[in-house]
Each structure stands twice: as structure tokens, then as C-alpha cells.
NUFI-999392 format. One record per residue (C-alpha): z, y, x; residue in one letter. Coordinates in steps of 0.02 Angstrom, whole numbers, plus 50000, padded with zeros to 5 digits. Each point is the difference from the previous one (the first is absolute). Layout:
BEGIN
R    up north  east lumpa
R     Z     Y     X     A
...
END
This chain:
BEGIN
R    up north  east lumpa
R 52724 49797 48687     X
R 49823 49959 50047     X
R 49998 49886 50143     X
R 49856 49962 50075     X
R 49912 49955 50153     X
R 50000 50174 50084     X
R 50159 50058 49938     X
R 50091 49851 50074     X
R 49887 50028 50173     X
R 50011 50178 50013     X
R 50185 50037 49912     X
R 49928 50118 49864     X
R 50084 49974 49862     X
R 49848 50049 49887     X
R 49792 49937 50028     X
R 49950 50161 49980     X
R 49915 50090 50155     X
R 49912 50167 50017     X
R 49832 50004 50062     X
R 49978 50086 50178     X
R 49888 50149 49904     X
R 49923 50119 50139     X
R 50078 50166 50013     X
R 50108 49944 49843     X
R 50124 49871 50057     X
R 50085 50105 50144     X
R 50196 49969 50022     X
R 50058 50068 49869     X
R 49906 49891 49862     X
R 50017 49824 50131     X
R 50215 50039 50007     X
R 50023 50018 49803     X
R 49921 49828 49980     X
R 50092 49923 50124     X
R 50162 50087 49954     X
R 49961 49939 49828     X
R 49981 49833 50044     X
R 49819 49981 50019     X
R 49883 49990 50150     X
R 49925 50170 50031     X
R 49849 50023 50124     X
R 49962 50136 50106     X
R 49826 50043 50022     X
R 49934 50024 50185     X
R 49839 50085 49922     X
R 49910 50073 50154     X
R 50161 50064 50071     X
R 49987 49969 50190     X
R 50139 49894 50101     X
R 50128 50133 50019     X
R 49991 50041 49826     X
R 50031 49838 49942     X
R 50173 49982 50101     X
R 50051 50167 49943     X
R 49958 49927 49829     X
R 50092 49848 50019     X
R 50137 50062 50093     X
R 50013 50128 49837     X
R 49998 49861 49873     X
R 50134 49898 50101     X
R 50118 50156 50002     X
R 49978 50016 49801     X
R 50034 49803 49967     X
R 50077 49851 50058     X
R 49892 49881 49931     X
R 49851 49904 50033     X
R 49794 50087 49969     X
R 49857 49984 50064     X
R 49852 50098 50087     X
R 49834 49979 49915     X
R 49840 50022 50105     X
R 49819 50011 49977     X
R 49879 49932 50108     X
R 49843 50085 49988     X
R 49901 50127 50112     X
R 50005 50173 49922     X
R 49951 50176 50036     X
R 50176 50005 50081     X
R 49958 49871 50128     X
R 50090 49810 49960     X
R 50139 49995 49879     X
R 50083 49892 50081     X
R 50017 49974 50195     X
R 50085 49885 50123     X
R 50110 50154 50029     X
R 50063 49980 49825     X
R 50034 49812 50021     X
R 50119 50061 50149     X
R 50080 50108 49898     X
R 50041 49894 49849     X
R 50074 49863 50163     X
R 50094 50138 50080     X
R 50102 50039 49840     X
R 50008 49821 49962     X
R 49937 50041 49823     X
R 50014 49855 49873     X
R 49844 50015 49896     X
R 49841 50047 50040     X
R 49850 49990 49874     X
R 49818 50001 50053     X
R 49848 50068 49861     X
R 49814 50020 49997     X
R 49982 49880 50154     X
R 50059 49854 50079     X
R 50118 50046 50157     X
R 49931 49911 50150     X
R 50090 49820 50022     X
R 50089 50109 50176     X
R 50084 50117 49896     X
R 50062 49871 49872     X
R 50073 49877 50154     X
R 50059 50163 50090     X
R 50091 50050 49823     X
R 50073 49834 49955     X
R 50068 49953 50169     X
R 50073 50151 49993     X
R 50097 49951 49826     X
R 49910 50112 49900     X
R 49938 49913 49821     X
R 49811 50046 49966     X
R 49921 50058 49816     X
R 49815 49984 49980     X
R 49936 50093 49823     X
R 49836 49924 49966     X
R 49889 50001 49846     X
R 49912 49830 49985     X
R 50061 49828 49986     X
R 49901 49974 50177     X
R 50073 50158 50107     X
R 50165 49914 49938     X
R 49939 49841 50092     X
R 49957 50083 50142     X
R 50162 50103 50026     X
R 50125 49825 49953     X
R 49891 49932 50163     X
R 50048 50151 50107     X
R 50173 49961 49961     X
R 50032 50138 49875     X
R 50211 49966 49922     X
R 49928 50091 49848     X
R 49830 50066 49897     X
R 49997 50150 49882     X
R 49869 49950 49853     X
R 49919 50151 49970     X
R 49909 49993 49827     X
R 49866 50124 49960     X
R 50118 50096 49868     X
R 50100 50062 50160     X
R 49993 50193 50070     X
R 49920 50078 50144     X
R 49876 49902 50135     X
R 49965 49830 49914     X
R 49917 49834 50056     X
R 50064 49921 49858     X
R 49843 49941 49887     X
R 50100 49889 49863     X
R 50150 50041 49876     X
R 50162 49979 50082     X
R 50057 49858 49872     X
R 49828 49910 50011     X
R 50022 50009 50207     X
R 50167 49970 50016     X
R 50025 49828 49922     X
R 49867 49927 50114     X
R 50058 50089 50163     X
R 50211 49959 49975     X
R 49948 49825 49968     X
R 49879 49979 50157     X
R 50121 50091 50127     X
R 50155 49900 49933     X
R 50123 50010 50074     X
R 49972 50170 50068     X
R 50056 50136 49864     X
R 49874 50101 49920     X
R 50040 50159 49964     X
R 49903 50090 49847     X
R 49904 50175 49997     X
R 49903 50095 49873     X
R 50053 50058 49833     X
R 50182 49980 50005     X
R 50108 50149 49967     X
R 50161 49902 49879     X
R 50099 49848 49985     X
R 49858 49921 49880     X
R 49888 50016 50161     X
R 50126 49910 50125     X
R 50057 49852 49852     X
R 49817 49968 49975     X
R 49971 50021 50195     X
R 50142 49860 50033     X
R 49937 49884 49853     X
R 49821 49970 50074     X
R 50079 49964 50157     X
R 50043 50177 50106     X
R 50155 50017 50101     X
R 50010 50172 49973     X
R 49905 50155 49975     X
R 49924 50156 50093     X
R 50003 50141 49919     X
R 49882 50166 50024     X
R 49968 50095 49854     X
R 50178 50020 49938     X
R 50079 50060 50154     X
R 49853 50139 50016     X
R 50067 50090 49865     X
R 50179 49987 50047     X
R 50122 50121 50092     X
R 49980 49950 50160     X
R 49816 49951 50004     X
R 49920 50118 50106     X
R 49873 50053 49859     X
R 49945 50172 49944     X
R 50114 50040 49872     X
R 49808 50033 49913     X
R 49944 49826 50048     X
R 50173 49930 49915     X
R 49964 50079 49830     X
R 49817 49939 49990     X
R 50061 49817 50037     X
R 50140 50035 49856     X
R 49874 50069 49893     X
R 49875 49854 50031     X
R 49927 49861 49915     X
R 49925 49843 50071     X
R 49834 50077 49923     X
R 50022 50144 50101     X
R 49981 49888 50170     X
R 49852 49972 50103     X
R 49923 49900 50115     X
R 49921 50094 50146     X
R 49939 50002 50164     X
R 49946 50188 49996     X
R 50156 50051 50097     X
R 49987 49988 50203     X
R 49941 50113 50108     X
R 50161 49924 50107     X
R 49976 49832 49948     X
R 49812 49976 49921     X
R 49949 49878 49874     X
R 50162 49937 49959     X
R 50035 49964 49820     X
R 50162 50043 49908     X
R 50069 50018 49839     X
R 50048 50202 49948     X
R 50026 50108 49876     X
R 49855 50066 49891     X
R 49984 50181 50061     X
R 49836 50124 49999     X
R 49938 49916 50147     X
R 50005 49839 49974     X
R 49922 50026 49805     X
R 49858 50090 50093     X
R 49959 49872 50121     X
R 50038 49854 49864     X
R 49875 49856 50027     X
R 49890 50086 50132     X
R 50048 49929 50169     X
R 50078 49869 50058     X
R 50033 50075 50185     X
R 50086 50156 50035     X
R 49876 50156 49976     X
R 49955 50092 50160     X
R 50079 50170 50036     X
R 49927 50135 49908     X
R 49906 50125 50081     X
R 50087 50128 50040     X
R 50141 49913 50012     X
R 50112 50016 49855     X
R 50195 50025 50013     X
R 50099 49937 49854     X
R 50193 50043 50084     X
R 50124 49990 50160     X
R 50127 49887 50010     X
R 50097 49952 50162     X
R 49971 49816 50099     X
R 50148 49973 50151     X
R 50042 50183 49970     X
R 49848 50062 50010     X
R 49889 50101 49876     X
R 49860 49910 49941     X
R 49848 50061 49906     X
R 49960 49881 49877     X
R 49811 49991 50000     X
R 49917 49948 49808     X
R 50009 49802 49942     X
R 50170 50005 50127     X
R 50082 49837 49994     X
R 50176 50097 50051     X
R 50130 49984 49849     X
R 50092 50144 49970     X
R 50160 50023 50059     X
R 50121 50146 49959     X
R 49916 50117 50130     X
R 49831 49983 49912     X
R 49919 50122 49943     X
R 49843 50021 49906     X
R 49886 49937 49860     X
R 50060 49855 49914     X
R 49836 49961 49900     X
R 49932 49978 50185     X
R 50137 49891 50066     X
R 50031 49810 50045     X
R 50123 49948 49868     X
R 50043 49820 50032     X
R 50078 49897 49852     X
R 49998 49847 49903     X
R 49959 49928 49849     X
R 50182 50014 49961     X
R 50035 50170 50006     X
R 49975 49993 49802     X
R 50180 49912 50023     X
R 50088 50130 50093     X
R 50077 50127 49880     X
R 50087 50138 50135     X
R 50055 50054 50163     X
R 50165 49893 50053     X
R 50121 49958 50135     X
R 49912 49848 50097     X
R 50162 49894 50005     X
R 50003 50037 49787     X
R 49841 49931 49999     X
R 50020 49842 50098     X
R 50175 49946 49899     X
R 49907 50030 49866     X
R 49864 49891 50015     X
R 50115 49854 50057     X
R 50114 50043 49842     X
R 49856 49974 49890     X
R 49910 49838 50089     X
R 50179 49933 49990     X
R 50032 50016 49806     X
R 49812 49961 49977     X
R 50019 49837 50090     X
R 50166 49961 49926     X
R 49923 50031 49840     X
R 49860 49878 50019     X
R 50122 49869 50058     X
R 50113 50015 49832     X
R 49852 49987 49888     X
R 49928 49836 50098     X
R 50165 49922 50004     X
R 50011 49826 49891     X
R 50115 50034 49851     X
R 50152 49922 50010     X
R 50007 49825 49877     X
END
């Protein structure tokens, strides 16, 4: 078993959590982790109040068990991720977790939230935005290295940042992101100090992600050299960077802006896909994943990943992949134990 701080305070019976992708971790993807014995998140994305309770009302009916809704605060071409009206929600449905990204919540929301019972996530990217959200009262922070998938503030290596940010917050948990896809990943993760792990990448390109069966195979047929660091994407959400896949686009556009690139003109259309049920035309450099009811040109597309999508081999159940990570930090940390052990006189 690996006990640690968040398994004991959240009754998972593995650290291993799925990251709250947008338009990827719907219920689907947040119940297999859970039912596997993880901590799956759901992502609110720009979905509007209503949405979100049908969402979580969805994810309750598929498991019994305790995840997590994972917000972004940021102002986007959507209007405000995340509103007052989604604080309600999360307090009307008495969810358990709720995890906060890109932003600081406002110190309201957080006393609003916690009074409420609800425990608090921050995912930061700095040693000092970790600071800030342990003084805001956060009950957790998600280290998010540089290595890790899709919109990134993270400007070290996970394993150089997360050493120095567990040991400052102690003894709130931190939680580790970027470039983990195995049970090598989560040992080495709990070793410099993590109590657990959240995991993108991987649970993309697995059954119930709610990927693009084309966006799966080009994470499975990745390398870490085939990732890049961007901010080209964002006609929705401008001059963000993230970490993607190495498609047409982005090789085009390699090393020549640091913002996102205005509009062409004409405007240039590069596919549909649907947002709350509704078509959407997805206008060139748009930051919109895609989702099974994408279509359009790939070599134009957003296609968020990490660094360690040269670890992910194929296209697998999500609760296959979270028992097997835990199966493989567990022998790896066993292992190391036998071979340190004094020899018996």
C-alpha cells in the first residue's frame, strides 16, 4: 500500500490523481480514477453553471467516491472561467475537492469554500505562488514543473521545484505534475517529498479521455522531442503558453513569437467541433483540444501534451492505467528498501 498524506485525508487508496484537462476530463475519465482508487478531477473548462451541475451530478451517478472539480481563473474570449456562480454550485452539491489554476481564487471564495467543508487545491508553478496560495489557506498545491502538458506556468523541472516547494509548505502535501506517466514517475515523485501525483498526459490517451481518437495516437506515437513550448495557440485564451505536440503549425511558427499571432486575414478556418452542444468553428492557432466531435486539420490543431508522452505506449482503460502505476511505484519502492537494508550479522 502507499500511504500517504492524501490518501489517508481523502480515502484514496492510491496518490495518483488525474488532472482536470479542459474538454478532456469529462465524467467518464474523473469516475474510472475514482473507481480505481485514485482522485479523478473534472474539468469545469468554460462550461457555464448549469453545465457544471449536470456534470457533477453525472460523475456522482457513475461513482461513489471522492474527485474533484478543477477550475481556471483567468479572463478568456469566453468571458471568466470561473464565476461566483460556479462557487455556488460546487457548495450546493457539497462537492469535496475543488482545485483552483492559473490564478489565485479571491480570499471570499476560499472562506466561502472551506466553511462550507470543501478542501481547496492550488497548482502553482514557482516556489513563491506556492507561498502565496499556503497563506490563502490552500489544504493542498499541485507542483507543476515545466515538463507538464497543456497551459504551463511552470518555469523549472518538476524534481528541481518540487524538493524546495514540499519542504517550504510542510505540512501541507504537495502533489507533483509534469512528466509522469509510470510508477518510476510516482516512486521518484514520493522520494523527493510528493504525496502523490497528478497525472495528464497518460489519461489523454486512454479510453475514456475525451481525446480525438487522432490526438490519442500522436501522443502514443510521441517522443519528448516531439513536444513544444508555445504560446502561438489562443485566439480564446491569447498569449498563454503550453506545452503540445509538434504538429505543422507549431514547426512553422517555431521561435517566431512569443504571443499568440493575430487572426489571419481573411480569417482562416481550420475545423468545427462542438462547445456546450454547440458547433463551433475553430478559427486558426485555436486553443480548443479536440474532442471526438472534431473535425478538421490536425497539422493546424492545439495538441496539448507533455514531455512524457514518450512514456505512454497505447490507448488503455483509465482504471488499468492508474493500478498500474501504483503496482510499479510499489515494487520500485520495495525494491529500493531491500537493497538499502543493513545485512544481517
Amino acid at each position: 500500500m502507499l500511504r500517504t498524506a492524501i490518501t489517508e485525508q481523502y480515502g484514496i487508496t492510491v496518490p495518483i490523481v488525474s488532472a482536470g484537462m479542459g474538454f478532456i476530463a469529462t465524467p467518464s475519465l474523473v469516475s474510472a480514477v475514482s473507481n480505481a482508487g485514485g482522485l479523478g478531477l473534472l474539468a469545469a473548462g468554460a462550461s457555464p453553471p448549469p453545465a457544471l451541475r449536470e456534470a457533477i451530478q453525472i460523475t456522482r451517478s457513475m461513482t461513489p467516491l471522492v474527485f474533484g472539480v478543477n477550475f481556471i481563473i483567468e479572463n478568456t474570449a469566453f468571458g471568466p472561467l470561473t464565476t461566483e456562480g460556479h462557487i455556488d454550485v460546487c457548495i450546493e452539491l457539497k462537492v469535496p475537492l475543488v482545485v483552483f489554476f492559473w490564478h489565485l481564487p479571491s480570499a471570499a471564495w476560499m472562506k466561502r469554500l472551506k466553511s462550507s467543508g470543501i478542501k481547496v487545491w492550488l497548482q502553482v508553478g514557482s516556489l513563491e505562488f506556492s507561498r502565496e496560495g499556503i497563506d490563502l489557506g490552500a489544504d493542498a498545491i499541485i507542483v507543476q514543473g515545466a515538463e507538464a502538458g497543456g497551459h504551463n506556468r511552470g518555469t523549472a523541472g518538476l524534481f528541481a521545484l518540487l524538493p524546495r516547494v514540499a519542504e517550504a509548505i510542510a505540512p501541507v502535501p504537495a502533489i507533483a505534475a509534469g512528466g509522469i506517466a509510470d510508477g518510476r514517475g510516482l516512486a521518484a515523485a514520493l522520494c523527493l517529498g510528493a504525496a502523490g501525483v497528478c497525472v495528464g498526459t497518460r489519461f489523454v490517451a486512454s479510453i475514456e479521455g475525451n481525446a480525438h481518437e487522432e490526438y490519442k495516437r500522436r501522443i502514443v506515437g510521441a517522443s519528448e522531442a516531439d513536444i513544444a513550448r508555445t504560446s502561438i495557440f489562443g485566439p480564446e485564451w491569447p498569449d498563454a503558453e503550453m506545452r503540445v505536440i509538434r504538429n505543422r503549425v507549431v514547426r512553422e511558427w517555431a521561435g517566431s513569437s512569443t504571443r499568440t499571432p493575430p487572426p489571419p486575414e481573411p480569417q482562416q478556418w481550420i475545423g468545427t467541433t462542438k462547445l456546450g452542444g454547440q458547433e463551433y468553428r475553430m478559427p486558426k492557432f485555436s486553443a480548443i483540444l479536440p474532442t471526438p466531435e472534431t473535425t478538421g486539420d490536425f497539422e493546424e490543431m492545439c495538441l496539448a501534451a507533455g514531455e512524457s508522452a514518450g512514456l505512454v505506449s497505447g490507448i488503455e482503460p483509465a482504471g488499468d492505467i492508474v493500478r498500474r502505476i501504483a503496482q510499479e511505484a510499489e515494487q520500485i519502492l520495495a525494491s529500493m528498501h531491500t537493497k538499502t537494508r543493513p545485512a544481517s550479522a
